[in-house]
N, C-alpha and C positions, 0 to 999 in steps of 0.2 A: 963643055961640062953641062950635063943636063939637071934641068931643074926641076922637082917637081910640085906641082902648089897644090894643096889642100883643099880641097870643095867640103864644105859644111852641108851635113847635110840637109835637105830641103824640108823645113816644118811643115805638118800636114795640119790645116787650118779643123782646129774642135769642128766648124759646124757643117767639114765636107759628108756630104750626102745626105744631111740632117734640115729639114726642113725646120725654119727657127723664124720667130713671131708669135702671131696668135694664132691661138690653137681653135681648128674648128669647131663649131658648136654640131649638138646632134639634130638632125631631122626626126619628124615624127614615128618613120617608120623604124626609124632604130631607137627610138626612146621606147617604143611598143616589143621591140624585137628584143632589147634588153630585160624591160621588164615583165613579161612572157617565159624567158627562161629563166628568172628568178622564181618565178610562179612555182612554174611545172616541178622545179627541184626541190624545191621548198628552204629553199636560202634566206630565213624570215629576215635576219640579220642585213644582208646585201639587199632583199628587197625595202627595208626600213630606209636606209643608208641612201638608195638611189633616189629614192620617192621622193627623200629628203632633203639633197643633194640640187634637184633639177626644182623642186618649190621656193626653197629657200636663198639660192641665188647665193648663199654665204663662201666666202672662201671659205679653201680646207683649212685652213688652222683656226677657224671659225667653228665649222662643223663638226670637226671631232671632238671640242671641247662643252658641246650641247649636254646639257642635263636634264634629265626629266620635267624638272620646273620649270625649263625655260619655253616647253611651249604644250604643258600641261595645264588645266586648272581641273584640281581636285583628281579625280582619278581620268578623267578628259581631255583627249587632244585637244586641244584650242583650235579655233577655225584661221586665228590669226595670233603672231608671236614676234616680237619685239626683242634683240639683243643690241647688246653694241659692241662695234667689230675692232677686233685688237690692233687691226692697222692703223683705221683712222681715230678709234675710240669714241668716232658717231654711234648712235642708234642706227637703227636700219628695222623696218617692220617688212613682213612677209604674210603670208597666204596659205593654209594648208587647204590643198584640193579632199576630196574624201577618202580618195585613195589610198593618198598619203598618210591621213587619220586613220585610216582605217589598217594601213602596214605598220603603222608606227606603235600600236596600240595593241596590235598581236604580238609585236615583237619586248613588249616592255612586259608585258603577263608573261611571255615566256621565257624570258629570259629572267626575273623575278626582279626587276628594277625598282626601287624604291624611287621620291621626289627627288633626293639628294645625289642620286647615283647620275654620272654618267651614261648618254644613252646609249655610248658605244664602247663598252670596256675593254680594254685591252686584256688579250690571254696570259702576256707578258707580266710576271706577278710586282718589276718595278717601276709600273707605267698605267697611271688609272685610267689611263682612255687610249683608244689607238689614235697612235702619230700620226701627222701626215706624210709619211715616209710609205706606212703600213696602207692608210687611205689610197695612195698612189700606187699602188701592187695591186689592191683589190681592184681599182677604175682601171688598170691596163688588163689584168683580167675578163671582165666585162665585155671592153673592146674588142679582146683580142677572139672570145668565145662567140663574135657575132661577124668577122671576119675584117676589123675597119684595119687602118694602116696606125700603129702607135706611133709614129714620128709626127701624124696630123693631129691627134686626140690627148688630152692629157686631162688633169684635175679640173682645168678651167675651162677645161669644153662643158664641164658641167654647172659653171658657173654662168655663163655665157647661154644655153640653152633658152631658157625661157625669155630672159632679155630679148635675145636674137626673133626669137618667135612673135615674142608681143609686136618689136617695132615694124616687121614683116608685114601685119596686120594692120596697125592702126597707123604706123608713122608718127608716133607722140615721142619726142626726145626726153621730153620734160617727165616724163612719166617712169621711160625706163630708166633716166638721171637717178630718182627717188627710189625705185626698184634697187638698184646698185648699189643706194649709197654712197654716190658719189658728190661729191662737194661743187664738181668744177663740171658743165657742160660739156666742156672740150675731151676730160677725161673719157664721158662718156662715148662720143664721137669716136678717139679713137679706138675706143675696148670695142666698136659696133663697127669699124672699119669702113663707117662712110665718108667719102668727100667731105673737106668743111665746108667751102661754098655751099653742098647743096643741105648739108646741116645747119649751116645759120639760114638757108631760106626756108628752111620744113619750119624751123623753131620759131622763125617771126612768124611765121604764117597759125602756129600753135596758138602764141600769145595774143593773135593777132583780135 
Protein backbone atom coordinates (compact mmCIF):
# COMPACT_ATOMS: atom_id res chain seq x y z
CA UNK A 1 0.00 0.00 0.00
CA UNK A 2 1.51 3.27 -0.88
CA UNK A 3 1.89 6.12 1.20
CA UNK A 4 1.87 9.45 0.53
CA UNK A 5 3.44 12.31 2.87
CA UNK A 6 2.67 15.81 2.67
CA UNK A 7 5.79 18.39 1.96
CA UNK A 8 4.77 21.87 3.44
CA UNK A 9 5.48 24.17 1.48
CA UNK A 10 8.95 25.93 1.60
CA UNK A 11 8.53 29.67 3.32
CA UNK A 12 10.14 32.25 1.21
CA UNK A 13 12.33 34.34 3.65
CA UNK A 14 10.70 38.55 3.71
CA UNK A 15 14.19 39.74 2.99
CA UNK A 16 15.05 37.30 -0.08
CA UNK A 17 16.66 39.68 -2.66
CA UNK A 18 16.21 42.65 -0.44
CA UNK A 19 19.05 44.16 0.79
CA UNK A 20 18.26 44.87 4.80
CA UNK A 21 20.48 46.96 7.19
CA UNK A 22 21.67 50.44 6.85
CA UNK A 23 20.63 52.25 4.26
CA UNK A 24 23.38 54.05 2.26
CA UNK A 25 23.91 57.65 2.63
CA UNK A 26 24.21 59.86 -0.63
CA UNK A 27 27.47 61.06 -2.14
CA UNK A 28 27.93 64.62 -3.27
CA UNK A 29 27.41 64.15 -6.71
CA UNK A 30 23.92 62.81 -6.07
CA UNK A 31 23.03 65.26 -3.44
CA UNK A 32 23.93 67.94 -6.32
CA UNK A 33 22.16 65.57 -8.99
CA UNK A 34 18.96 65.57 -6.75
CA UNK A 35 18.91 68.91 -5.93
CA UNK A 36 19.55 70.39 -9.66
CA UNK A 37 16.48 68.57 -10.91
CA UNK A 38 14.37 70.04 -8.12
CA UNK A 39 15.83 73.40 -9.35
CA UNK A 40 15.25 72.97 -13.03
CA UNK A 41 11.46 71.84 -12.32
CA UNK A 42 10.63 74.19 -9.97
CA UNK A 43 9.44 71.57 -7.13
CA UNK A 44 9.75 74.59 -4.43
CA UNK A 45 8.00 72.05 -2.10
CA UNK A 46 10.66 68.86 -2.76
CA UNK A 47 13.35 71.36 -3.01
CA UNK A 48 12.45 72.80 0.75
CA UNK A 49 11.94 69.30 2.02
CA UNK A 50 15.52 67.88 0.72
CA UNK A 51 17.47 70.91 1.67
CA UNK A 52 15.89 70.21 4.83
CA UNK A 53 16.13 66.73 5.14
CA UNK A 54 20.15 66.48 4.48
CA UNK A 55 20.91 69.81 7.11
CA UNK A 56 18.82 68.82 9.60
CA UNK A 57 19.80 65.24 10.13
CA UNK A 58 16.19 64.72 11.78
CA UNK A 59 14.38 61.70 11.44
CA UNK A 60 11.30 61.53 9.22
CA UNK A 61 8.67 61.58 11.77
CA UNK A 62 10.81 64.56 13.00
CA UNK A 63 10.79 66.36 9.79
CA UNK A 64 7.40 66.20 8.65
CA UNK A 65 6.18 67.53 11.97
CA UNK A 66 8.44 71.05 11.49
CA UNK A 67 6.65 74.18 11.74
CA UNK A 68 7.48 77.47 10.77
CA UNK A 69 8.54 78.54 14.23
CA UNK A 70 10.64 75.95 14.79
CA UNK A 71 13.31 77.24 12.71
CA UNK A 72 12.04 80.73 11.83
CA UNK A 73 12.65 83.90 13.80
CA UNK A 74 10.37 86.53 12.92
CA UNK A 75 9.75 86.25 9.20
CA UNK A 76 13.66 84.65 9.00
CA UNK A 77 15.10 81.35 8.39
CA UNK A 78 17.39 81.01 11.45
CA UNK A 79 20.99 80.09 10.62
CA UNK A 80 20.55 77.50 13.41
CA UNK A 81 17.31 75.61 14.96
CA UNK A 82 16.86 73.51 17.86
CA UNK A 83 13.78 70.69 18.27
CA UNK A 84 13.47 67.78 20.46
CA UNK A 85 13.17 64.40 18.76
CA UNK A 86 10.05 62.29 19.45
CA UNK A 87 12.12 59.34 19.87
CA UNK A 88 14.46 60.02 22.34
CA UNK A 89 12.65 63.43 23.56
CA UNK A 90 16.36 65.03 23.64
CA UNK A 91 16.94 68.28 22.01
CA UNK A 92 18.97 68.04 19.11
CA UNK A 93 20.27 71.52 17.37
CA UNK A 94 21.23 71.75 13.67
CA UNK A 95 22.60 74.21 11.02
CA UNK A 96 20.83 75.70 8.11
CA UNK A 97 23.43 76.16 5.13
CA UNK A 98 22.00 79.32 2.86
CA UNK A 99 20.79 77.25 0.60
CA UNK A 100 18.61 75.65 2.66
CA UNK A 101 17.51 79.25 4.00
CA UNK A 102 17.13 80.36 1.07
CA UNK A 103 14.66 77.09 -0.36
CA UNK A 104 13.03 77.09 2.58
CA UNK A 105 11.96 80.79 2.68
CA UNK A 106 10.74 80.72 -1.15
CA UNK A 107 8.76 77.94 -0.34
CA UNK A 108 7.00 79.25 3.01
CA UNK A 109 5.83 82.81 0.77
CA UNK A 110 4.69 80.57 -1.50
CA UNK A 111 3.04 78.49 -0.21
CA UNK A 112 1.40 81.22 2.27
CA UNK A 113 2.65 79.68 5.59
CA UNK A 114 1.95 81.41 8.54
CA UNK A 115 4.49 80.86 12.09
CA UNK A 116 1.91 78.33 13.41
CA UNK A 117 1.52 76.28 10.16
CA UNK A 118 3.28 73.30 9.41
CA UNK A 119 6.09 73.49 6.97
CA UNK A 120 4.96 70.66 5.04
CA UNK A 121 1.15 70.32 4.82
CA UNK A 122 -0.46 67.59 3.78
CA UNK A 123 -3.06 67.77 0.55
CA UNK A 124 -4.96 65.13 2.52
CA UNK A 125 -7.68 67.37 4.08
CA UNK A 126 -7.35 64.85 7.57
CA UNK A 127 -3.88 65.03 8.06
CA UNK A 128 -2.10 68.47 8.81
CA UNK A 129 1.26 67.61 7.74
CA UNK A 130 2.50 64.93 5.40
CA UNK A 131 3.13 61.53 6.97
CA UNK A 132 5.95 59.67 6.96
CA UNK A 133 4.40 57.20 4.82
CA UNK A 134 3.85 60.22 2.11
CA UNK A 135 7.76 61.56 2.96
CA UNK A 136 8.86 58.05 2.02
CA UNK A 137 7.04 57.96 -1.67
CA UNK A 138 8.42 61.49 -2.21
CA UNK A 139 12.42 60.18 -1.22
CA UNK A 140 12.00 57.00 -3.40
CA UNK A 141 10.89 59.25 -5.98
CA UNK A 142 13.88 61.39 -5.96
CA UNK A 143 16.12 58.29 -6.03
CA UNK A 144 14.46 56.59 -8.32
CA UNK A 145 14.43 60.04 -10.90
CA UNK A 146 18.33 60.06 -10.69
CA UNK A 147 18.70 56.27 -11.30
CA UNK A 148 20.02 54.86 -7.61
CA UNK A 149 18.80 51.25 -6.57
CA UNK A 150 15.69 51.67 -3.81
CA UNK A 151 16.44 48.52 -2.08
CA UNK A 152 20.06 50.58 -1.01
CA UNK A 153 18.34 54.10 -0.34
CA UNK A 154 15.47 54.95 1.82
CA UNK A 155 14.34 58.03 4.39
CA UNK A 156 17.64 57.37 6.46
CA UNK A 157 19.91 57.79 3.74
CA UNK A 158 18.93 61.02 4.18
CA UNK A 159 19.39 61.11 7.74
CA UNK A 160 22.79 59.56 7.48
CA UNK A 161 24.09 62.06 4.69
CA UNK A 162 25.71 64.73 6.36
CA UNK A 163 26.87 62.65 9.43
CA UNK A 164 28.37 60.36 6.89
CA UNK A 165 30.23 63.37 5.14
CA UNK A 166 31.41 65.27 8.10
CA UNK A 167 33.14 62.16 9.79
CA UNK A 168 34.71 61.32 6.19
CA UNK A 169 36.37 64.57 6.64
CA UNK A 170 37.31 65.30 10.03
CA UNK A 171 37.04 61.76 11.97
CA UNK A 172 35.34 63.51 15.15
CA UNK A 173 33.02 60.79 16.59
CA UNK A 174 32.15 63.15 19.44
CA UNK A 175 30.92 65.68 17.13
CA UNK A 176 28.82 63.70 14.73
CA UNK A 177 27.49 61.84 18.35
CA UNK A 178 26.00 65.50 19.04
CA UNK A 179 24.94 66.02 15.40
CA UNK A 180 22.61 62.84 15.71
CA UNK A 181 21.51 63.30 18.81
CA UNK A 182 22.46 60.58 20.09
CA UNK A 183 22.78 59.68 23.80
CA UNK A 184 25.24 56.65 23.66
CA UNK A 185 28.67 56.67 21.50
CA UNK A 186 28.29 53.20 20.45
CA UNK A 187 24.88 54.14 18.97
CA UNK A 188 26.62 56.38 16.86
CA UNK A 189 29.39 53.76 15.78
CA UNK A 190 26.99 51.67 14.71
CA UNK A 191 24.43 54.24 12.60
CA UNK A 192 28.36 55.28 10.89
CA UNK A 193 29.13 51.43 10.31
CA UNK A 194 32.78 51.74 11.69
CA UNK A 195 34.73 49.03 13.43
CA UNK A 196 34.45 49.56 17.35
CA UNK A 197 38.16 49.01 17.94
CA UNK A 198 38.95 51.54 15.51
CA UNK A 199 36.07 53.90 17.07
CA UNK A 200 37.30 53.76 20.46
CA UNK A 201 40.87 54.54 19.21
CA UNK A 202 39.67 57.70 16.79
CA UNK A 203 37.48 58.81 20.02
CA UNK A 204 40.46 58.50 22.59
CA UNK A 205 42.57 60.04 20.32
CA UNK A 206 39.46 62.98 20.00
CA UNK A 207 39.50 63.35 23.75
CA UNK A 208 42.79 62.94 23.82
Amino acid sequence: MDTQTSVAPRRVPWNKGKLVGQKAPLRISEIWAIRVRLEIYGRLRDLALFNLAIDSKLRGCDLVRLRVLDICHGAHVAHRASVIQQKTKQPVQFELTEGTRQSVSTWIATANLRNSDYLFPSRIADSPHISTRQYARIVRQWFDEIGLDPTAYATHTMRRTKPTLIYRRTKNLRAVQLLLGHTKLESTVRYLGIEVDDALEIAEQTDA
